[in-house]
C-alpha positions as CSV (number, residue, x, y, z in Angstrom):
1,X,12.2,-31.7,-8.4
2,X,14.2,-33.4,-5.7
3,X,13.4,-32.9,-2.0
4,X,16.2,-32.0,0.6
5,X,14.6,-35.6,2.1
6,X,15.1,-37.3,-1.6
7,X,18.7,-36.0,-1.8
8,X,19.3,-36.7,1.7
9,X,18.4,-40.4,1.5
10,X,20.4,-40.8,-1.9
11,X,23.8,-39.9,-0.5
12,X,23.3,-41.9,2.2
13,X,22.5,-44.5,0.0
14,X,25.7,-44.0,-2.6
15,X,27.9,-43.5,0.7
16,X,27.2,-47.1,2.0
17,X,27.4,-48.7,-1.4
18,X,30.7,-47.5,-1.7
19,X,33.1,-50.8,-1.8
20,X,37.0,-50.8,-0.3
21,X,39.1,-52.9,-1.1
22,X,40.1,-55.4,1.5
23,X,43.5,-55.9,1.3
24,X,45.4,-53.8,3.6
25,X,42.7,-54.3,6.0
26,X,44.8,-51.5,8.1
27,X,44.1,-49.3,5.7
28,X,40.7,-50.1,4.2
29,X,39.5,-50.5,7.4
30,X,39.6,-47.1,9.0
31,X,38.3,-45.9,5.5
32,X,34.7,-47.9,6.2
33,X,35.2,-46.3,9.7
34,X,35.5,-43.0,8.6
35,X,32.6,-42.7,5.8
36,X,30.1,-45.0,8.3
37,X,30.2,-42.7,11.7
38,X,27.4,-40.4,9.7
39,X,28.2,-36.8,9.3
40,X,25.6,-34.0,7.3
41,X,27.1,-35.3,4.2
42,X,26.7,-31.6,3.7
43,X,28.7,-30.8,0.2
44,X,27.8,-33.9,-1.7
45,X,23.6,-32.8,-0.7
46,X,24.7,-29.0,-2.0
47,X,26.1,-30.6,-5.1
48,X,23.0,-32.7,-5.8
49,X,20.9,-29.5,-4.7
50,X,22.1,-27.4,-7.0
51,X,22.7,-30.0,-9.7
52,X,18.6,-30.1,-9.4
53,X,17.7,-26.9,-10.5
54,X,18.6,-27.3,-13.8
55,X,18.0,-31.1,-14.2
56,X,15.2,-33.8,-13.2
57,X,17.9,-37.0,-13.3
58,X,19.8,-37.6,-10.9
59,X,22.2,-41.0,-11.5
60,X,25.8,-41.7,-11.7
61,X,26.8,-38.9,-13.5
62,X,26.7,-36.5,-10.9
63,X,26.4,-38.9,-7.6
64,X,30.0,-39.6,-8.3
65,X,31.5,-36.2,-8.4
66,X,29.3,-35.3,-5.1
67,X,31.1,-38.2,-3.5
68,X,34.5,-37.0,-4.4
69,X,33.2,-33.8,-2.4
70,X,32.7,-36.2,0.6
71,X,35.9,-38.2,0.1
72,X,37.9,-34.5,0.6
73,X,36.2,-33.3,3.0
74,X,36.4,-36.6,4.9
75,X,40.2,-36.7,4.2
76,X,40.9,-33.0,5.7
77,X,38.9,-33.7,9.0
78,X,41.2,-37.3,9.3
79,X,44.2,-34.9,9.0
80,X,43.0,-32.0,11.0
81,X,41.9,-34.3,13.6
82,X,46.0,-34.7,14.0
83,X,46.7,-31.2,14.0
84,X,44.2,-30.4,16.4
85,X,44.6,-33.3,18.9
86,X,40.9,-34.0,18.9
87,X,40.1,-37.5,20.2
88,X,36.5,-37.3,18.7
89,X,34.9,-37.5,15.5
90,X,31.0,-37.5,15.3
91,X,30.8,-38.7,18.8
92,X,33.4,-41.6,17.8
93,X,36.8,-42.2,18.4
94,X,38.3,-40.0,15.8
95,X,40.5,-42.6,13.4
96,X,44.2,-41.2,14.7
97,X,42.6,-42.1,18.6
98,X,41.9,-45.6,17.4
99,X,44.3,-46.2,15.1
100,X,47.5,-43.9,15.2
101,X,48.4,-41.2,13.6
102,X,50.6,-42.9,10.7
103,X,47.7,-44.8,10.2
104,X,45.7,-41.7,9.9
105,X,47.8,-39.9,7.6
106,X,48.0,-42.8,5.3
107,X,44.1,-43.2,5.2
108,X,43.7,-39.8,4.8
109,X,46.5,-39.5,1.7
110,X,43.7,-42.7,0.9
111,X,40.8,-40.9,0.6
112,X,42.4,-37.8,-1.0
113,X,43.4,-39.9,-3.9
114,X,40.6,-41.9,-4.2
115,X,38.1,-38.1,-4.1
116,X,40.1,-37.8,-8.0
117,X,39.1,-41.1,-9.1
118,X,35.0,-41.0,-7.7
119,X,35.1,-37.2,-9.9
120,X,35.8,-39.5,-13.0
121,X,32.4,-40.6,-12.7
122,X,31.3,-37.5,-14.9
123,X,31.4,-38.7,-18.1
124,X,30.2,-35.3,-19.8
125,X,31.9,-32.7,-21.8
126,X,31.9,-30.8,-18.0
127,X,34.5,-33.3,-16.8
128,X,37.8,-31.1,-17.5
129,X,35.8,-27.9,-15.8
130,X,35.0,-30.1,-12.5
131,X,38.0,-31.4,-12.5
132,X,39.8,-27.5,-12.7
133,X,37.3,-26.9,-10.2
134,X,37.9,-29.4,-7.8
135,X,41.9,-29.2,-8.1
136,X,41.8,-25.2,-7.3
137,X,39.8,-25.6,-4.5
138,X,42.1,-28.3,-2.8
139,X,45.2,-25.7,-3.0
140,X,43.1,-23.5,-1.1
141,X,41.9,-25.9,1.6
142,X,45.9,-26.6,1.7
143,X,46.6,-23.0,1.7
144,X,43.9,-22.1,4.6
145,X,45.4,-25.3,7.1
146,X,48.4,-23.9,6.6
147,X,47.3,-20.2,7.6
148,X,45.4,-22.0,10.7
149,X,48.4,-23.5,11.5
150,X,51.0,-20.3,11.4
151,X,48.4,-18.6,13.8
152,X,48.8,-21.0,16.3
153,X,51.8,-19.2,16.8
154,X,51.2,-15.7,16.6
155,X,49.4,-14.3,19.8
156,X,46.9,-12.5,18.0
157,X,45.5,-12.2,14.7
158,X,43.2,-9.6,12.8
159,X,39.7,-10.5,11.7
160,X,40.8,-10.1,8.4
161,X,43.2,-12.9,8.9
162,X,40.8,-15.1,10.4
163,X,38.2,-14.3,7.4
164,X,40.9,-14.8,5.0
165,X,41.7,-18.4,6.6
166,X,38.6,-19.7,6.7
167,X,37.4,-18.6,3.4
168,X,40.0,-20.9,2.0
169,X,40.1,-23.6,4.5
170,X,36.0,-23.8,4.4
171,X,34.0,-22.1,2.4
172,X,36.1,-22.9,-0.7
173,X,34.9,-26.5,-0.6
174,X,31.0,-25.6,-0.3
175,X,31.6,-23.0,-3.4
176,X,32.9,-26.0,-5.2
177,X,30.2,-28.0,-4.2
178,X,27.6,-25.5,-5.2
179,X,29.3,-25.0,-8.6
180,X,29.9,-28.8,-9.4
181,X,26.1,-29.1,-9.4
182,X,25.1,-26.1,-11.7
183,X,28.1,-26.8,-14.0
184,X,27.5,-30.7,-14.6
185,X,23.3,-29.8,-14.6
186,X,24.4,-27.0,-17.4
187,X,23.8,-24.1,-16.2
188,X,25.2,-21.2,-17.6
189,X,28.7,-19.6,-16.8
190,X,27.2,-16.8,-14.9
191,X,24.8,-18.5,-13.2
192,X,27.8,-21.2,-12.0
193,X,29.4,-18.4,-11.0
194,X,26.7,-16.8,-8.2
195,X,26.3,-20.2,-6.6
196,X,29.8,-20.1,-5.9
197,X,29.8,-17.0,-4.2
198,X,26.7,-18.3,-2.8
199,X,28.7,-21.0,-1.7
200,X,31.5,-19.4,-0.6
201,X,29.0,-17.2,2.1
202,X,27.3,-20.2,3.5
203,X,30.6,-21.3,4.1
204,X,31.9,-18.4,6.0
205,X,28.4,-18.7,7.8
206,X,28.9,-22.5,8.5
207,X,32.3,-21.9,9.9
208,X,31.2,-19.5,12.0
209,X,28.7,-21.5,13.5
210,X,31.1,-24.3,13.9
211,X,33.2,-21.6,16.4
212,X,30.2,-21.0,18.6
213,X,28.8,-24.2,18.4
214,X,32.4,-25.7,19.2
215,X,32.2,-23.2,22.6
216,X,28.3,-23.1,23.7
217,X,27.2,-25.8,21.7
218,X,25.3,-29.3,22.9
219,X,28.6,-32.2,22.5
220,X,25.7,-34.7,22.3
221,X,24.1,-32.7,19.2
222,X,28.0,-31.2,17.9
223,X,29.2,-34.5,17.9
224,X,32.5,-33.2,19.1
225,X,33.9,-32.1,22.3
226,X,32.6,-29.1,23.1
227,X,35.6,-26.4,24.5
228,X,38.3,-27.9,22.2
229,X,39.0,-24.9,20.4
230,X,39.4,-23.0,24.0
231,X,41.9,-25.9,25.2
232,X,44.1,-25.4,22.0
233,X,43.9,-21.9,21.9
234,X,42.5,-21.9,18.2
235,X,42.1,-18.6,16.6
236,X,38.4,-18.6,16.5
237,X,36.1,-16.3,15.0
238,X,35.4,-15.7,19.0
239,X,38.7,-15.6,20.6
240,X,39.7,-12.9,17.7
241,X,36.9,-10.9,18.7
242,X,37.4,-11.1,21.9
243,X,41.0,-9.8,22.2
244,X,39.4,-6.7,19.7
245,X,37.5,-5.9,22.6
246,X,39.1,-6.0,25.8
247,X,41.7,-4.1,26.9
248,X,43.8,-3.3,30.4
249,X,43.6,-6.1,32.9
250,X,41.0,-7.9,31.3
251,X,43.2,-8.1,28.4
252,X,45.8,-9.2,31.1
253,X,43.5,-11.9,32.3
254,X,42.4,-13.6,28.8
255,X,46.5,-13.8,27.9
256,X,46.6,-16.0,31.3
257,X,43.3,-17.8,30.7
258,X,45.5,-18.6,27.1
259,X,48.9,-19.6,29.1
260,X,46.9,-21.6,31.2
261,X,47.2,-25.7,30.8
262,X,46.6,-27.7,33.8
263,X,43.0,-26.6,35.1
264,X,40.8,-27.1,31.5
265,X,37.7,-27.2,32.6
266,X,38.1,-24.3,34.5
267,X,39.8,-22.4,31.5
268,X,36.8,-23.6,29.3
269,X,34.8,-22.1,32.0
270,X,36.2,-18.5,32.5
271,X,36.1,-18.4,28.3
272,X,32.6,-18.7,28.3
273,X,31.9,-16.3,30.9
274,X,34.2,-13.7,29.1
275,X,32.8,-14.2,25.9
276,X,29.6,-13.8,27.4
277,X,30.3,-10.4,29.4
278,X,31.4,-8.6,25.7
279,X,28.4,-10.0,24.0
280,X,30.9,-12.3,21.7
281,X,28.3,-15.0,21.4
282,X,25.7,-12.9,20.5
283,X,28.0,-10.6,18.0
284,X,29.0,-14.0,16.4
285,X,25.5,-14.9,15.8
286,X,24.9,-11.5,14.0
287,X,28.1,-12.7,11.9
288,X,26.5,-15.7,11.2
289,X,23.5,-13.6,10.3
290,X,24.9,-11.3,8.0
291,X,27.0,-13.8,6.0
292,X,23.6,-16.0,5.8
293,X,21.6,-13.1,4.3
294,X,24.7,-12.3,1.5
295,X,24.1,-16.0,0.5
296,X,20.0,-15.4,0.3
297,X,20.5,-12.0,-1.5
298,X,23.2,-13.9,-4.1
299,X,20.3,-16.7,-4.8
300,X,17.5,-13.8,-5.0
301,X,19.2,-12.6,-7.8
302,X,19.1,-16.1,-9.7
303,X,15.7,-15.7,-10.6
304,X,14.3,-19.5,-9.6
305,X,11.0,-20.5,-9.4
306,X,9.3,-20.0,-5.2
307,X,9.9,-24.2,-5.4
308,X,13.7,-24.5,-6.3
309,X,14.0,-21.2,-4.1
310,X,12.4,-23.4,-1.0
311,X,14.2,-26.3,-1.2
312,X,17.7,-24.0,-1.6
313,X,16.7,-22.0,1.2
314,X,15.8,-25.3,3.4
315,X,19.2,-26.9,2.6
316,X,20.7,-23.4,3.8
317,X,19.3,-23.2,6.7
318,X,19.4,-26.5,8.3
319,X,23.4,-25.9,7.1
320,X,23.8,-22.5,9.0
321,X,21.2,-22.9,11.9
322,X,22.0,-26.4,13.2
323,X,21.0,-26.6,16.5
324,X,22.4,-23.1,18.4
């Protein structure tokens, strides 16, 4: 059996032996940009993860298909990147900040297209299930940008909405991922089945964490900018608590905190502090928590072996708990 270091080290390894064409250098280059400023490589190492339980090989068969995970995934952050007016990417000029955003679009339309041709790399009878696989989840992603987007203009959402949104715009890609693995490894239909929901909670989990990390976490360890979400007014699994919970002039207060665009830092600031004095940040960790423990009950249920159940559980850990 493979260790999380093993799997680690072998997408890292496929990632920079992936070959662009040169010529448009304006468009291949931002490509090579994009898949060398690092990243957890997170759903391609779920894919190979999972793919491991049932199998002792790993080669081109399924290190292929993982990459088309990566491709996506590196595709939707190019584009949201846009949407969001985030200058920074991993701690690097994100590729619209360096190279415009018709040049962004276009590389990310790139790497979109090129995710179908890496999954081609199955050659198994599985090929036509990853593919129906892989082509339902990117409608959702699709379908959960565009819900992110539409709430940008409402002033508040429910918590329903929000779960809804990210279900589709996140945690459909990592219950892909975990699927691809067991379904090209052979696993059986029901057993492909719970790692998708298993999946599908580590991703509500990770997005989660992405929302607090994105407003109390380190920017040198997040990689990002940390009080972007609070500049843009994103509907976050914080800020939607946090108009649950106040009322009266404090809800007065957070609608001007909202309006306001000339003092960030200070907004960013006064965000914290409110989010602190209703207990968001912890509450959101106890969301984190509870999503996190669906996912362990979902893989208690598989029946592995205490090694395969290790090296899951490492994987979802280090994906969920990521330096709070």
């Amino acid at each position: 059996m493979y260790s999380q270091n093993d799997i680690e080290a072998m997408v890292r390894k496929a990632i920079c032996a992936i070959e662009f064409k040169q010529e448009p250098s304006t468009l291949y280059e931002p490509l090579e940009y994009m898949m060398a400023i690092g990243g957890k490589r997170l759903r391609p190492r779920l894919c190979l993860t999972t793919y491991s339980l049932f199998k002792d090989n790993i080669d081109n068969n399924i290190i292929m298909p993982s990459l088309a995970l990566e491709l996506f995934h590196s595709f939707t952050l190019m584009h949201d990147d846009i949407m969001d007016n985030a200058e920074i990417r991993r701690g690097k000029p994100a590729i619209h900040a360096k190279w415009g955003e018709n040049s962004a679009i276009l590389c990310g339309d790139a790497l979109a297209i090129l995710s179908l041709k890496f999954l081609e790399g199955c050659k198994g009878p599985e090929f036509r299930r990853i593919v129906e696989l892989f082509s339902s989840m990117a409608v959702q992603v699709m379908e959960g940008q565009q819900y992110d987007m539409d709430f940008e203009d409402m002033p508040v959402i429910t918590m329903d909405d929000y779960l809804k949104m990210i279900g589709l715009k996140t945690a459909a890609l990592v219950a892909c991922s975990a699927k691809m693995g067991a379904i090209i490894g052979g696993a059986s239909e029901s057993v492909c089945d719970a790692l998708y929901d298993f999946g599908w909670e580590m991703g509500m989990a990770f997005q989660i964490t992405d929302d607090y990390l994105d407003t109390f976490g380190d920017p040198q360890i997040f990689g990002k900018k940390v009080g972007g979400d609070i500049e843009n007014n994103k509907k976050t699994w914080l800020l939607v608590q946090c108009q649950k919970l106040v009322s009266g002039d404090e809800r007065v207060y957070l609608e001007g905190l909202l309006a306001q665009t000339d003092d960030i830092p200070g907004k960013i600031a006064a965000m914290q502090d409110l989010y602190k004095k209703h207990n968001v940040d912890s509450l959101a960790i106890e969301a984190i928590g509870h999503y996190y423990e669906s996912a362990m009950a979902i893989l208690e249920g598989l029946g592995l072996d205490a090694d395969r159940m290790a090296n899951l559980t490492e994987f979802a850990r280090g994906m969920v708990y990521r330096k709070f």
